[in-house]
C-alpha positions as CSV (number, residue, x, y, z in Angstrom):
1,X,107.2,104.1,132.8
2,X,106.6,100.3,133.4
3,X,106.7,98.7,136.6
4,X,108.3,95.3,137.2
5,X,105.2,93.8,136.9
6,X,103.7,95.3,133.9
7,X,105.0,93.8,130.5
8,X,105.0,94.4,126.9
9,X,101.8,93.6,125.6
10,X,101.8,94.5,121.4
11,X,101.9,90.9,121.1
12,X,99.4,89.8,123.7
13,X,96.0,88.2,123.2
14,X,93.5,87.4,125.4
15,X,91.6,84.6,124.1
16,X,87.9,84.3,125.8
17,X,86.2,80.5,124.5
18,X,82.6,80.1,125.7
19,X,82.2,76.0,125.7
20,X,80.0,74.1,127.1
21,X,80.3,72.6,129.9
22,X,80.4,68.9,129.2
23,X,83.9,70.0,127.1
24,X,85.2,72.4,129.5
25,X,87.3,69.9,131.8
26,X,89.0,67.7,128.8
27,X,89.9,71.2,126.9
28,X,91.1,72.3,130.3
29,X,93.2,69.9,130.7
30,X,94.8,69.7,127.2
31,X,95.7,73.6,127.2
32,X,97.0,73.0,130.5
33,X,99.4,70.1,129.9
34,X,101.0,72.7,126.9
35,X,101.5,75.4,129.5
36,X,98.7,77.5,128.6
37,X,97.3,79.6,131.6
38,X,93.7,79.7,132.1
39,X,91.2,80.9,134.1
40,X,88.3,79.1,134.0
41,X,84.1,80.8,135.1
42,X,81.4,79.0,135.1
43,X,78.7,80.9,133.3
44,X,75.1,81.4,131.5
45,X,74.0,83.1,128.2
46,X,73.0,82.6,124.7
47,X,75.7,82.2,123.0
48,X,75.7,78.4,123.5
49,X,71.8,78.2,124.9
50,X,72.9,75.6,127.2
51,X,75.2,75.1,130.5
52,X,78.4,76.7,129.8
53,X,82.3,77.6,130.8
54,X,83.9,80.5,130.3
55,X,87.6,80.4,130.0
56,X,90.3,83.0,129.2
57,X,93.3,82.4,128.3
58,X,96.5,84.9,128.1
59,X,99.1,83.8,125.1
60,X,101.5,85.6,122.9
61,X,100.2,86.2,119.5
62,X,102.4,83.2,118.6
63,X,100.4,80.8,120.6
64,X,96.7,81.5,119.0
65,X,96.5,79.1,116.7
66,X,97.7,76.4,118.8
67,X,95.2,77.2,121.4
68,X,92.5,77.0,118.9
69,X,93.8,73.9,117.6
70,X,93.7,72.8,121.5
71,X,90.0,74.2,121.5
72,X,88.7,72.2,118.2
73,X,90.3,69.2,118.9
74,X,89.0,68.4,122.0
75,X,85.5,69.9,122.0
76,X,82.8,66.7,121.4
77,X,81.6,66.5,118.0
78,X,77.7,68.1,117.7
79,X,75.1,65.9,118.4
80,X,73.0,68.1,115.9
81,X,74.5,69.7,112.8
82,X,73.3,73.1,113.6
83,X,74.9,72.9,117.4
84,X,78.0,74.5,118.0
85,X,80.2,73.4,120.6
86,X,82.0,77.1,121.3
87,X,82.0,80.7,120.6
88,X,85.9,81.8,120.8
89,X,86.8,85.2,120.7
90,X,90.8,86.8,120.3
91,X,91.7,90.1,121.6
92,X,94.6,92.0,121.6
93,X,95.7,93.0,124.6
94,X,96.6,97.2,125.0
95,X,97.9,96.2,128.5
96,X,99.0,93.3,131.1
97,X,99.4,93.6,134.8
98,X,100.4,91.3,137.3
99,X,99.8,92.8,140.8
């Protein structure tokens, strides 16, 4: 049985984009302006090889693809071709919690 603050989640996805860091505030602030809620972690690894932000971001299966849209948009162009400017990853979600 579900609490009051559990809810449905067979059409939730958790979005995780590693960006870096010079991106992270303008792609911030353009998921925030269309309601998206995102937690944002400053982090290290190789997935970018240079500074980067973590952010996750909870959406309804709906709201992917204007998320990524969000994502692309607003990420800098690459300096160098073979630069990528972030690693995004979309999970489904088996459960989701507020406590």
């Amino acid at each position: 049985m579900k609490n009051s603050n559990e809810k449905n989640s067979n059409d939730m996805r958790l979005i995780v984009a590693v960006v870096h860091d010079s991106d992270s505030e303008t792609i911030l602030r353009a998921l925030l302006s269309e309601n998206y809620s995102v937690t944002r972690i400053a982090s290290t690894g190789g997935l970018l090889r240079r500074g980067n932000t973590t952010m996750l971001i909870g959406v309804n299966a709906e709201r992917v693809a204007g998320a990524m849209k969000i994502i692309r948009e607003t990420s800098a162009p690459p300096i160098d071709p073979g630069l990528k400017r972030a690693a995004v990853f979309v999970l489904k979600v088996d459960r989701f919690v507020q406590v």
